[in-house]
NUPAMI-949823 format. One record per residue (C-alpha): residue number from 1; residue in one letter; x, y, z. Coordinates in pm, whole numbers. Example, Ala and Ser with C-alpha at 12.3 -4.5 7.8 and 13.67 -1.06 7.14 Angstrom:
ATOM	1	A	1230	-450	780
ATOM	2	S	1367	-106	714
END
This chain:
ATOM	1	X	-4479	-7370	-1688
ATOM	2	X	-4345	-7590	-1980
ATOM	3	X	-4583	-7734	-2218
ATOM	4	X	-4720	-8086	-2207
ATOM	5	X	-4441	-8337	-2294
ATOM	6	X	-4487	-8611	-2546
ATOM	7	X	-4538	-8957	-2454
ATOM	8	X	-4398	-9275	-2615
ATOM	9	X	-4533	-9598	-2645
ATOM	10	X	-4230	-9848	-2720
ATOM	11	X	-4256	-10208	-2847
ATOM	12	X	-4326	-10484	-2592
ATOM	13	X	-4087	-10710	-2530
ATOM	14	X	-3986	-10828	-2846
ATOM	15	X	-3575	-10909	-2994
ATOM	16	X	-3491	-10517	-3045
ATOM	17	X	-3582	-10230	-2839
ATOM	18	X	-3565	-9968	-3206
ATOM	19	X	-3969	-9947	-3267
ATOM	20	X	-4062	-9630	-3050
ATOM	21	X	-4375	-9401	-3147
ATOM	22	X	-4394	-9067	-3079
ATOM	23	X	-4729	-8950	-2934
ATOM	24	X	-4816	-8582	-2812
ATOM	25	X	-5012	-8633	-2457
ATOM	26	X	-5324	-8518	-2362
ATOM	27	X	-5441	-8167	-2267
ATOM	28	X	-5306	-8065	-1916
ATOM	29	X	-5491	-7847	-1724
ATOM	30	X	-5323	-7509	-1617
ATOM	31	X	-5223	-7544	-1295
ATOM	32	X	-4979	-7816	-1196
ATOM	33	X	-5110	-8031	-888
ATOM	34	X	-4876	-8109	-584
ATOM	35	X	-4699	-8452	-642
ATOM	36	X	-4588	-8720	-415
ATOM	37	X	-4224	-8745	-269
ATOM	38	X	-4116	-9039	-132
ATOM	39	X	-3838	-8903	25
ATOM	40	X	-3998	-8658	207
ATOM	41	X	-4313	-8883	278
ATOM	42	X	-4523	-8611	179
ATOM	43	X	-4718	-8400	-83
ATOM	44	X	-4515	-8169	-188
ATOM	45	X	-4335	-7961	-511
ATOM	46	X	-4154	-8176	-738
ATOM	47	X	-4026	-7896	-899
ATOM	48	X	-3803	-7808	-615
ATOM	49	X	-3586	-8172	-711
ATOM	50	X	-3277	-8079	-875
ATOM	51	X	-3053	-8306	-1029
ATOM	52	X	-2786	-8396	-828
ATOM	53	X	-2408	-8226	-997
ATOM	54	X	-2273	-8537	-1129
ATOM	55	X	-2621	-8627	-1294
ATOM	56	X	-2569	-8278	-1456
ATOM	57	X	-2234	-8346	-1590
ATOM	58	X	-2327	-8683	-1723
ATOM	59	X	-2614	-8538	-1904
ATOM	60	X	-2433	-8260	-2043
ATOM	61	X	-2191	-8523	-2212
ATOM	62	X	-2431	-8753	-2377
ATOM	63	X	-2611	-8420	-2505
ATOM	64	X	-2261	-8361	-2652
ATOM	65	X	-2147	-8669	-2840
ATOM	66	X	-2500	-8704	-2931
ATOM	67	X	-2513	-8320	-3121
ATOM	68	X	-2165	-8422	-3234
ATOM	69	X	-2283	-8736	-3388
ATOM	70	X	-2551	-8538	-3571
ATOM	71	X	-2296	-8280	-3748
ATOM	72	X	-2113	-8552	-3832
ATOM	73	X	-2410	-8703	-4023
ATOM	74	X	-2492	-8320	-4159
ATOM	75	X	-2133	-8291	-4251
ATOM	76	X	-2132	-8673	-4435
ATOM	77	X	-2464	-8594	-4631
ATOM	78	X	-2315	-8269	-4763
ATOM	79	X	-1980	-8401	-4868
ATOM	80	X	-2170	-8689	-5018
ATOM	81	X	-2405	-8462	-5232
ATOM	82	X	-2110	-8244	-5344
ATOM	83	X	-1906	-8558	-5450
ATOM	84	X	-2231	-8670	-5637
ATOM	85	X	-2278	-8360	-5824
ATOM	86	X	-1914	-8363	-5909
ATOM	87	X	-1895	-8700	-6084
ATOM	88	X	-2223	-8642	-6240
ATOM	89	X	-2143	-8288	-6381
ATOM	90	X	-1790	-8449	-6510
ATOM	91	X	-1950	-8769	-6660
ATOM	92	X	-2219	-8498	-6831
ATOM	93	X	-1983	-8188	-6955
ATOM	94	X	-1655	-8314	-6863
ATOM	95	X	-1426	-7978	-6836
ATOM	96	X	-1615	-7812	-7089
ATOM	97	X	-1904	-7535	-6995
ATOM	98	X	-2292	-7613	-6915
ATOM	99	X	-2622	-7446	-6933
ATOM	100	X	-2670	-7156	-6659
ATOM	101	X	-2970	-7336	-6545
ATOM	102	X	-2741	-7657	-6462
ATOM	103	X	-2488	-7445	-6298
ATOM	104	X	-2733	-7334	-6050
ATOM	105	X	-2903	-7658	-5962
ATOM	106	X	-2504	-7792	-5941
ATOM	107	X	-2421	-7524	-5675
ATOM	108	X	-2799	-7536	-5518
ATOM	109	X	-2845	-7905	-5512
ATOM	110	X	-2614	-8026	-5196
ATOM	111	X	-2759	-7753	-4993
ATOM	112	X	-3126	-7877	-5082
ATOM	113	X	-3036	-8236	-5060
ATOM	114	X	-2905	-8157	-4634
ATOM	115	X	-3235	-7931	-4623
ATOM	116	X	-3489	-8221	-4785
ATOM	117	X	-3303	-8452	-4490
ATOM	118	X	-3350	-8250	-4205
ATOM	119	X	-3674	-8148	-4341
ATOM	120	X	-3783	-8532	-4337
ATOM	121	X	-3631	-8546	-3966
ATOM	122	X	-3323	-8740	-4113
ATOM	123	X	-3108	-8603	-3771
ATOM	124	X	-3366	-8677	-3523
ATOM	125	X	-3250	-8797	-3229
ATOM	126	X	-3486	-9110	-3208
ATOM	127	X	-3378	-9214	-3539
ATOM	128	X	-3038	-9203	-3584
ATOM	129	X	-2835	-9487	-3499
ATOM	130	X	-3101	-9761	-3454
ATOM	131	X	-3372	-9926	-3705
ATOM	132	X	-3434	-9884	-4090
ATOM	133	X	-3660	-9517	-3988
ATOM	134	X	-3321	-9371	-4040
ATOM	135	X	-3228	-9464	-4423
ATOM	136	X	-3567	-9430	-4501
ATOM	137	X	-3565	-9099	-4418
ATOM	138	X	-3300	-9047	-4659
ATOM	139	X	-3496	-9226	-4948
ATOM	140	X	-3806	-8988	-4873
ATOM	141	X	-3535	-8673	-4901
ATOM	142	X	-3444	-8842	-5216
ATOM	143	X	-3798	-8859	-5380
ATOM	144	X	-3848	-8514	-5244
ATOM	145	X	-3544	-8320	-5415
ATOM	146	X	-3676	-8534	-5752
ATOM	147	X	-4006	-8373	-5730
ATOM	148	X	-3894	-8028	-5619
ATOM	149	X	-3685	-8028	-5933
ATOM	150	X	-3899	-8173	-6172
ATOM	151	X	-4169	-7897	-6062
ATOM	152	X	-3950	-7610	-6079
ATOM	153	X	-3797	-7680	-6382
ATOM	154	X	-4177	-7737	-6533
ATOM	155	X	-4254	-7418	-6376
ATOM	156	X	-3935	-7189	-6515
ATOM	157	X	-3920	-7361	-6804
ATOM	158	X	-3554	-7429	-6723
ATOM	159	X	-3336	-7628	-6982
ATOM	160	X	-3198	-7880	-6735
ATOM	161	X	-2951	-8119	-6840
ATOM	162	X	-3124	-8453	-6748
ATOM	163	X	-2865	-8716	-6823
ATOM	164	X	-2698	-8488	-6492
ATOM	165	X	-2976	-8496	-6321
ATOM	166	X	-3024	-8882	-6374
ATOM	167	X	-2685	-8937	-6278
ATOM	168	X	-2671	-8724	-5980
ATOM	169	X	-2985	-8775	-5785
ATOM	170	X	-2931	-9147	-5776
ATOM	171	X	-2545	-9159	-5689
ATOM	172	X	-2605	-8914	-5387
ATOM	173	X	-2878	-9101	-5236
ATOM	174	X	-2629	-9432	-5295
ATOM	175	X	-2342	-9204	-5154
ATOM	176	X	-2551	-9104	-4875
ATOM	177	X	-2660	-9417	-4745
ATOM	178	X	-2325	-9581	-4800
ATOM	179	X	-2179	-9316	-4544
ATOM	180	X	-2501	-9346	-4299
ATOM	181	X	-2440	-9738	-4285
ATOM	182	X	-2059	-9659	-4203
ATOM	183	X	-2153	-9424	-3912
ATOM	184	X	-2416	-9619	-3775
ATOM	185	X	-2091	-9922	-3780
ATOM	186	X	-1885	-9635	-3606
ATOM	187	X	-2180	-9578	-3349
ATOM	188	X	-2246	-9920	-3281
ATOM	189	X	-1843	-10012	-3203
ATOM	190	X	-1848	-9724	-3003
ATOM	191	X	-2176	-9850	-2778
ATOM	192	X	-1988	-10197	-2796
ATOM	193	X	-1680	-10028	-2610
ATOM	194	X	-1924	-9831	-2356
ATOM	195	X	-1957	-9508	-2494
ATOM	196	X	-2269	-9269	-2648
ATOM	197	X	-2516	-9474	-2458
ATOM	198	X	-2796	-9328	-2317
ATOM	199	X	-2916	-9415	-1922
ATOM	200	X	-3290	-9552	-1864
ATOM	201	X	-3428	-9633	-1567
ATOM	202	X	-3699	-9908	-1569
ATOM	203	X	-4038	-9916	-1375
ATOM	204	X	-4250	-10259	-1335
ATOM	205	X	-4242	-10582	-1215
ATOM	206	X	-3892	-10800	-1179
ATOM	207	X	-3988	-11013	-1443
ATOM	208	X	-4067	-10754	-1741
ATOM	209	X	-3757	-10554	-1585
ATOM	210	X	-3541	-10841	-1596
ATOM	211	X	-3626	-10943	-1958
ATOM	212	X	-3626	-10620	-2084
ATOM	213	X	-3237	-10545	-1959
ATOM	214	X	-3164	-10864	-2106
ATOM	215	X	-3281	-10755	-2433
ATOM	216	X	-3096	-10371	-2402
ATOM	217	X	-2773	-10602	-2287
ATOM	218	X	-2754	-10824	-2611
ATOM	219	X	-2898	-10541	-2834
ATOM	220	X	-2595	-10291	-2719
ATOM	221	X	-2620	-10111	-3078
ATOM	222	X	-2944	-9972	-2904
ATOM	223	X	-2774	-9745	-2711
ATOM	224	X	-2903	-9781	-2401
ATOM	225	X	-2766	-9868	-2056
ATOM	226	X	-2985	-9976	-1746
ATOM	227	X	-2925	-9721	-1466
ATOM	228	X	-3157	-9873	-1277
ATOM	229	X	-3552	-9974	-1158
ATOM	230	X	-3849	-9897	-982
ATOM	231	X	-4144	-10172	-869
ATOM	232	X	-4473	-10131	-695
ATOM	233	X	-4492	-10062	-367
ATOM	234	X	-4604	-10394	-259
ATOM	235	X	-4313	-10556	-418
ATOM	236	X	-4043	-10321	-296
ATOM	237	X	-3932	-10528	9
ATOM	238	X	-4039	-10858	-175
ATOM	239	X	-3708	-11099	-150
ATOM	240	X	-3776	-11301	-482
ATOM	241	X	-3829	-10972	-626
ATOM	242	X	-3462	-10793	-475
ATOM	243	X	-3260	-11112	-564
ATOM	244	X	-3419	-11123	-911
ATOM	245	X	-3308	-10782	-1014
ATOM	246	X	-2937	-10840	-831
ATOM	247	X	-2943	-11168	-1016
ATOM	248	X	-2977	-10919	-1325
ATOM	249	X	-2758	-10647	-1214
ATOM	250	X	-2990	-10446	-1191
ATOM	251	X	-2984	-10157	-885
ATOM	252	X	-3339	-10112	-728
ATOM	253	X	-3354	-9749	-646
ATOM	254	X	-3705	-9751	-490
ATOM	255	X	-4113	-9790	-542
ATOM	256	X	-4303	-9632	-785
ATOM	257	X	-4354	-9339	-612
ATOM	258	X	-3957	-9286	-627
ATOM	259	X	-3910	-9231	-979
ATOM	260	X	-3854	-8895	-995
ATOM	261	X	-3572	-8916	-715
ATOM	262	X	-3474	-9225	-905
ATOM	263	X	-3414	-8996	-1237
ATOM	264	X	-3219	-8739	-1009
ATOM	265	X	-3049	-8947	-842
ATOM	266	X	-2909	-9199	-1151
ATOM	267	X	-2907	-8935	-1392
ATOM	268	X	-3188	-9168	-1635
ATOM	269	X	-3213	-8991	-1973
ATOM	270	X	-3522	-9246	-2015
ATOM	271	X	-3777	-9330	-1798
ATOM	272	X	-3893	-9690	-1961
ATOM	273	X	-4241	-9828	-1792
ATOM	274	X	-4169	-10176	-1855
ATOM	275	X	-4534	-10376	-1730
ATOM	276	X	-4854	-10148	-1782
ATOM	277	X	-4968	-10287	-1409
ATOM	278	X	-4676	-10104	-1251
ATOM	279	X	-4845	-9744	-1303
ATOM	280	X	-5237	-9676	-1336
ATOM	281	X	-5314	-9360	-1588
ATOM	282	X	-5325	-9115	-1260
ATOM	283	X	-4989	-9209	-1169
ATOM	284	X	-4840	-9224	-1528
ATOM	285	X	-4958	-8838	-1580
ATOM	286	X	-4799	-8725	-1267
ATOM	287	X	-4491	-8892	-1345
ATOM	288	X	-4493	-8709	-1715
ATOM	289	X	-4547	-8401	-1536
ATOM	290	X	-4261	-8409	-1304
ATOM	291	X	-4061	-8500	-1583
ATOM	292	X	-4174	-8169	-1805
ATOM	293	X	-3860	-7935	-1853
ATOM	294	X	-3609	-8186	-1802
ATOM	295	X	-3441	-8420	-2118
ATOM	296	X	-3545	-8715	-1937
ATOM	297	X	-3806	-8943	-2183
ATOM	298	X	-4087	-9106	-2083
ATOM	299	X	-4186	-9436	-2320
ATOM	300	X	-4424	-9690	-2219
ATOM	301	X	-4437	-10046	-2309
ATOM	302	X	-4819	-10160	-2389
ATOM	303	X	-4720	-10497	-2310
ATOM	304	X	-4753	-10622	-2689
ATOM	305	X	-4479	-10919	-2838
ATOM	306	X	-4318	-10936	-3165
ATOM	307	X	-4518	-10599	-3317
ATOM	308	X	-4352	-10375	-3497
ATOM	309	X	-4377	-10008	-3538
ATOM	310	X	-4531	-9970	-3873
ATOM	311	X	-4864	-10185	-3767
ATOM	312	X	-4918	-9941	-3488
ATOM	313	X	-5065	-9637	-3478
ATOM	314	X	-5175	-9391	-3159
ATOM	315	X	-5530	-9266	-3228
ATOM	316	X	-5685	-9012	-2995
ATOM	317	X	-6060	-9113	-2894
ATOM	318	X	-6262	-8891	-2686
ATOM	319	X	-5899	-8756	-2535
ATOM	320	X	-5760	-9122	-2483
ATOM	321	X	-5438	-9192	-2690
ATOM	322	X	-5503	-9547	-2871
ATOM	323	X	-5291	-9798	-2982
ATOM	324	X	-5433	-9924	-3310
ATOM	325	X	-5240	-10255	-3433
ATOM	326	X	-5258	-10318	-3844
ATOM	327	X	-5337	-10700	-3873
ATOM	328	X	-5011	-10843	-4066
ATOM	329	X	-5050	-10847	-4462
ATOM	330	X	-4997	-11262	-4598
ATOM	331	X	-5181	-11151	-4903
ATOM	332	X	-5249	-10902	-5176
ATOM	333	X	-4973	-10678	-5386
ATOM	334	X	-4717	-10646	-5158
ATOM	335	X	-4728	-11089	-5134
ATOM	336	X	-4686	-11089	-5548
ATOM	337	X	-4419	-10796	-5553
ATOM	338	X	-4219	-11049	-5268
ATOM	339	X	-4294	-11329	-5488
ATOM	340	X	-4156	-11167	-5790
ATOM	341	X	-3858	-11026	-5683
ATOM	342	X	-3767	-11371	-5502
ATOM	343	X	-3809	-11559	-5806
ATOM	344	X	-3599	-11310	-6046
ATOM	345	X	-3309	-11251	-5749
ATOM	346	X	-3267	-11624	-5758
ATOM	347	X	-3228	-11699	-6094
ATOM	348	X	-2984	-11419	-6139
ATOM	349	X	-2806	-11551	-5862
ATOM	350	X	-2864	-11912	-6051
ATOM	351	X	-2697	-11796	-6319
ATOM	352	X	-2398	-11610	-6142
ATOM	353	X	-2328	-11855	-5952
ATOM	354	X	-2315	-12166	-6156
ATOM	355	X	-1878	-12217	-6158
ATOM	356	X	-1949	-12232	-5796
ATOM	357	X	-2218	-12478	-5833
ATOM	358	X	-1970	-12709	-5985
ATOM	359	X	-1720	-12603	-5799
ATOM	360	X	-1862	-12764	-5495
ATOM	361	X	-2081	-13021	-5597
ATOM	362	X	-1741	-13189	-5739
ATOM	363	X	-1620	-13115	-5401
ATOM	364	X	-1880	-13339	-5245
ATOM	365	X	-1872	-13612	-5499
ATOM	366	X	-1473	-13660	-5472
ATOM	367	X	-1451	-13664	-5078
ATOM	368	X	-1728	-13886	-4955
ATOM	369	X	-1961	-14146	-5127
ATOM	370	X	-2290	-14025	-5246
ATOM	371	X	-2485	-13780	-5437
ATOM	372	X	-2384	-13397	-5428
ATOM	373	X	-2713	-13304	-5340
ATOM	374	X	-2925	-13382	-5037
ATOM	375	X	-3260	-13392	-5053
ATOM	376	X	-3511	-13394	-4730
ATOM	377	X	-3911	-13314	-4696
ATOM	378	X	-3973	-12979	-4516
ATOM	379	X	-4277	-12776	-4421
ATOM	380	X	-4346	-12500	-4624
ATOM	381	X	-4653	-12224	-4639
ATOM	382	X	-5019	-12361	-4521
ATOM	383	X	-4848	-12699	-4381
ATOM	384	X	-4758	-12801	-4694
ATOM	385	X	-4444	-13028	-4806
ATOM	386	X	-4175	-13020	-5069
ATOM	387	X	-3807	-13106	-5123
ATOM	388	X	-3584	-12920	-4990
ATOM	389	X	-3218	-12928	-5170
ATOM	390	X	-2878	-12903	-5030
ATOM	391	X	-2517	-12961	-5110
ATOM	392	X	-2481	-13291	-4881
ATOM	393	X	-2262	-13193	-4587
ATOM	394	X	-2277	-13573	-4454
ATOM	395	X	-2237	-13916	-4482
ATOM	396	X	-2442	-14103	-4639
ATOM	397	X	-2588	-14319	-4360
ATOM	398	X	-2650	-13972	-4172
ATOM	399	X	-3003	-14025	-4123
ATOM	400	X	-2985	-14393	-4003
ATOM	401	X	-2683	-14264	-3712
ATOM	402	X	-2989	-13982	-3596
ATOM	403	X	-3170	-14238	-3340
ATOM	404	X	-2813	-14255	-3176
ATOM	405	X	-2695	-13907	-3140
ATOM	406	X	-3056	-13747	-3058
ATOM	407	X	-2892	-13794	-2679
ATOM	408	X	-2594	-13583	-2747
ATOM	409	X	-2786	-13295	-2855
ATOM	410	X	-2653	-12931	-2770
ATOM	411	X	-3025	-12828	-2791
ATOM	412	X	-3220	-12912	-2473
ATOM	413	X	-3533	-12838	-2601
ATOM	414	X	-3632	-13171	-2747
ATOM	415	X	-3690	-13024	-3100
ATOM	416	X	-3446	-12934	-3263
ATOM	417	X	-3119	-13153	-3311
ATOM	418	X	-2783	-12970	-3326
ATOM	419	X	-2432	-13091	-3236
ATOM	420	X	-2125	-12887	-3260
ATOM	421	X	-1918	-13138	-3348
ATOM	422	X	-2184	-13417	-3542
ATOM	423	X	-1958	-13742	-3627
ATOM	424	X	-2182	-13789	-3948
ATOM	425	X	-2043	-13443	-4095
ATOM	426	X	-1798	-13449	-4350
ATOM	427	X	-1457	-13270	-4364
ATOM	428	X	-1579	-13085	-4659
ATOM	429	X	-1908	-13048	-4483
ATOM	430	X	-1786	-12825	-4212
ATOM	431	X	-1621	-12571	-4490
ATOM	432	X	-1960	-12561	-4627
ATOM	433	X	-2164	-12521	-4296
ATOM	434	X	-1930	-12251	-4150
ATOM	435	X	-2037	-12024	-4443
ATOM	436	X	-2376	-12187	-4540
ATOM	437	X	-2237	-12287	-4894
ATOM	438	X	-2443	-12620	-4845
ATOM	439	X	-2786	-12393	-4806
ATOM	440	X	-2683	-12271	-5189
ATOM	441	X	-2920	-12515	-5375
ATOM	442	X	-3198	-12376	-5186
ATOM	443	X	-3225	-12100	-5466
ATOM	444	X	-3369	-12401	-5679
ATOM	445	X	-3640	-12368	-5454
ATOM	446	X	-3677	-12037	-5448
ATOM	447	X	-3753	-12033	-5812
ATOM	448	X	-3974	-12310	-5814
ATOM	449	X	-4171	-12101	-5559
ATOM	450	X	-4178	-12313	-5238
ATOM	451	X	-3936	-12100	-5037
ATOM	452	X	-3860	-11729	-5002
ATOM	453	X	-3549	-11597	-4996
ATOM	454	X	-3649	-11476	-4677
ATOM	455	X	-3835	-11602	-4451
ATOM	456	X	-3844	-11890	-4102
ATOM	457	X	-3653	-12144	-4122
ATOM	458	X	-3778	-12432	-4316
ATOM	459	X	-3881	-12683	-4034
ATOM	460	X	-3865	-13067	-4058
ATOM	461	X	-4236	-13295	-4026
ATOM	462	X	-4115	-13410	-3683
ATOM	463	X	-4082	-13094	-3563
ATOM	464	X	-4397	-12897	-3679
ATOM	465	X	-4591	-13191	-3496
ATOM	466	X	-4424	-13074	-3221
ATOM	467	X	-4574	-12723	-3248
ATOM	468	X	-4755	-12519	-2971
ATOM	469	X	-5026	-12418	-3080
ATOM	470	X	-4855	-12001	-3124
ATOM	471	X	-4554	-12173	-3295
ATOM	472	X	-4781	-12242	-3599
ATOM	473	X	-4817	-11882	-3745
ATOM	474	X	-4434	-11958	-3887
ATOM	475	X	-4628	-12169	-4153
ATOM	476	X	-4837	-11867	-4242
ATOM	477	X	-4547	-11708	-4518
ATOM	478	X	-4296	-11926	-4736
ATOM	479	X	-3972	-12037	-4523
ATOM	480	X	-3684	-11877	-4615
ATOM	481	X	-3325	-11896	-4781
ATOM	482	X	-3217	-11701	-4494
ATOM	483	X	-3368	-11511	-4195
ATOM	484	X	-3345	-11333	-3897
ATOM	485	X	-3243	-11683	-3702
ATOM	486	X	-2920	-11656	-3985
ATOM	487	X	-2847	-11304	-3947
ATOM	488	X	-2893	-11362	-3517
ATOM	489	X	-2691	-11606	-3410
ATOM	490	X	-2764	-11934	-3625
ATOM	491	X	-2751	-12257	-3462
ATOM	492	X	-2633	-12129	-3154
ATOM	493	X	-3007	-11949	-3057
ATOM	494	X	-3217	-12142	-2848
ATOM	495	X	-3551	-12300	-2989
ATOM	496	X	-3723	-12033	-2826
ATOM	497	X	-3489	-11757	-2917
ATOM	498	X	-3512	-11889	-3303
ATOM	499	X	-3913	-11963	-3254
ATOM	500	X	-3900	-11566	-3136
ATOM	501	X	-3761	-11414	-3466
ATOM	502	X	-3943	-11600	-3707
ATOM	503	X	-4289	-11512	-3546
ATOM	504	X	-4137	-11154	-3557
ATOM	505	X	-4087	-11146	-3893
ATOM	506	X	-4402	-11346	-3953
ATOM	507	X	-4583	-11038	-3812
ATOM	508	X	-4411	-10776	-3964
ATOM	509	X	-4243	-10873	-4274
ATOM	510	X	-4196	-10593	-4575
ATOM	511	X	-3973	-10573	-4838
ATOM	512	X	-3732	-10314	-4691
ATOM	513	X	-3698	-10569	-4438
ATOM	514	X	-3625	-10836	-4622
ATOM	515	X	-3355	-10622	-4818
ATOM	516	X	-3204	-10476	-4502
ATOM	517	X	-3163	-10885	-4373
ATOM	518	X	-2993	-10992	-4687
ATOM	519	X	-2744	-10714	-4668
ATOM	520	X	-2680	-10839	-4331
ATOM	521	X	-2674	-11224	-4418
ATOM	522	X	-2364	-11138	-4641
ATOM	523	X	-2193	-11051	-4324
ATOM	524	X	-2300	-11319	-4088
ATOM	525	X	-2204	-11582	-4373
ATOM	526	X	-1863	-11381	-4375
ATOM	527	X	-1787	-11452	-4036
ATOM	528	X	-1889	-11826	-4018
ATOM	529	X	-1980	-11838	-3678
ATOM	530	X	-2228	-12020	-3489
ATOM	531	X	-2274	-12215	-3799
ATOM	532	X	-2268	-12626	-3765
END
């Protein structure tokens, strides 16, 4: 009999479906039980279900791309490491001869570099392709190969040439992640068009299953496709519940009891319990042992919002996997670090970026009356208020022609006001909203410490009075120069689509984070859309 399969415990039902945690399950006992099948209304061997031919096939092909992707990956991270090595031994010796020692590490250290990554699960399945676990595998192979080298040269006394090593370590970890980036890009076009997806089948309510497609649907560079769902019993034959799920597209292949026909039948590679009502712990374990010995994957949603992976942790207690959520840090090191690096990445960017300062504040001046910049109070950490600066994208009287537009709003919400084509915006104005060149003063701010450079956006007085009572843990960190509402769709999200990502980066901000959203603000400011 195989051995006890792991269990995962996937994020609620927050933006992005990347946060999964791997957990070993609990001690089985030797002898597998009889299990339920529906289709033969009966007790009997599950065992005896195999997949149906097509299923097979299907499986056999997503196995494929998905072992092809990862000798791609092994194949970029070599070539990488060699091309590394090679600028770094020509920048050190040129053509001439080096040390024996630095000979050795130049023909030893690609092959240890690929080991270090594999070592540090860098080609896991779960991790490539999806979420920042990926390059930060690489950056742990990185510090690893440092150390190993460091320690053996202490250890042989080897005369290592170090302005090489300095030069090489560095460039292949820049090398490496340069060509993980562009094969995650492949991957993701590739999931756009269809292909290397992976199935799941969904078990819970219609609600949970509904949202949670949703999510897998707009998140495509996931990589997973809905093959279909599974609701209690009671709910089976329930009509809100059948034209809920066609509303969604999604097929209902049957009750709980049906997932492991389900699986056979649809060929899931993922069996994704959606609403922790849908199963009880009795049914759950069955279900994980049916699915023993096949590649289907069993993750289950614990039902909590806007938590990411590195606050929790499984914790066995008295044989009962945990979840243990981390509170969110707003204080301490990690807050000053944030602070710091804000502070001195603005004024560099202050600096660069002064000729374009002029540029278009002239701009401004010349086309329309009034001053290049536009100042307005905003709500920043704590509730507190300060002047926020922008390049003015308006006319002057913008604020007194509000009252008569709040009608025309494209945002139903009642709080925010957006128009896609405002009358008060200038000609100039719409250049500089389409690629947020009006938002560029903000860095003032930055350095005078009242905004981050990322962070929620920075909400008007009006607005934050208008606050449920959730909505005001956005005023718990600075708001930001840019976000996850900039990187996510801009001013065409929703106010409870944009209220969603900035209490998700709220709870789980970090530095890699924020680096990993500015790298990906570049490109949303490229494109200019949903920007006005």
């Amino acid at each position: 009999m195989p051995g006890p399969r792991g269990l995962a415990v996937a994020g609620g039902s927050g933006p992005g479906v990347s946060g999964v945690l791997e957990q070993g399950a609990a001690e089985v006992t030797p002898a597998l039980p009889e299990s339920f099948s529906p289709a033969l209304g009966d007790w009997t061997d599950a065992s005896t279900l195999e997949p149906a031919p097509d299923d097979t096939r299907a499986s056999r092909r997503r196995s494929r791309w998905l072992r092809q992707y990862q000798g791609g990956l092994l194949a970029a991270d070599l070539l990488t490491a060699w091309l590394a090595v090679g600028i770094a031994y020509l920048l050190r010796f040129g053509m001439s001869g080096s040390p024996a020692p630095t000979v050795a590490v130049v023909a030893a250290l690609p092959l240890a570099w690929v080991a270090l990554v594999s070592l540090n699960h860098g080609y896991h399945p779960r991790l490539v392709g999806v979420g920042a676990a990926e390059f930060q595998r690489i950056f742990r192979a990185f510090l690893h190969l440092a150390a190993l080298i460091s320690f053996t040269s202490f250890v042989t006394h080897a005369d290592l040439a170090r302005g090489f090593v300095l030069v090489a370590l560095p460039l292949a970890l820049v090398l490496n992640l340069v060509a993980r980036y562009a094969a995650r890009k492949w991957l993701h076009a590739q999931r756009a068009r269809g292909r290397a997806l992976k199935s799941v089948l969904l078990v819970g309510d219609a609600e949970a299953i509904t949202k949670f497609s949703m999510v897998l649907r707009r998140d495509q560079y996931a990589g997973l496709r809905v093959a279909g769902a599974c609701v209690p019993s009671e709910l089976v034959a329930d009509s809100e519940t059948i034209d809920a799920l066609a509303e969604a597209d999604v097929p209902l292949l049957g009750d709980v009891d049906s997932i492991v026909s389900a699986v056979r039948l649809s060929g899931a590679d993922t069996v994704a319990v959606v609403s922790s009502g849908a199963l009880g712990p009795e049914k759950l374990r069955w279900v994980s042992w049916q699915l023993e010995g096949s590649s289907t994957e069993l993750v289950v949603s614990p039902g909590l919002t806007e938590v990411a992976g590195p606050r929790l942790h499984i914790l066995p207690v008295a044989g009962l996997p945990l979840l243990h959520v981390d509170e969110p840090k707003f204080t301490g090191f990690r807050r000053v670090l944030k602070g710091a690096f804000d502070r001195s990445l603005a004024a560099f960017a202050l600096v660069l970026l002064s000729p374009l300062f002029l540029v278009l504040a002239l701009a401004v001046r010349l086309t329309s009356s009034g001053p290049a910049l536009f100042r307005q109070i905003r709500v920043g950490r704590a509730g507190s208020t300060f002047v926020m600066l922008k390049f003015r994208s308006m006319y002057a009287d913008a604020e007194e022609r509000l009252a008569s537009l709040r009608e025309q709003s494209d945002h139903g919400d009642g709080v925010l006001f957006k128009m896609r084509e405002d009358p008060r915006v200038t000609r100039v104005g719409k250049f500089l909203r389409k690629y947020s060149l009006d938002e560029l003063p903000q860095l003032i701010n930055v350095v005078r410490g009242t905004m981050s450079l990322v962070g929620p956006r920075p909400p008007l007085p009006l607005e934050v009075a208008r606050y449920e009572d959730h909505v005001h843990r956005r005023l718990l960190v600075k708001p930001g120069l840019t976000g996850l509402w900039q990187i996510s769709g801009r001013s065409d999200l929703s106010w409870d689509e944009s209220v969603q990502l900035d209490l998700r980066y709220v709870e789980n901000w970090s530095l890699s984070e924020d680096l990993f959203i500015l790298w990906k603000t570049v490109r949303a400011v490229a494109r200019g859309s949903g920007a006005y």
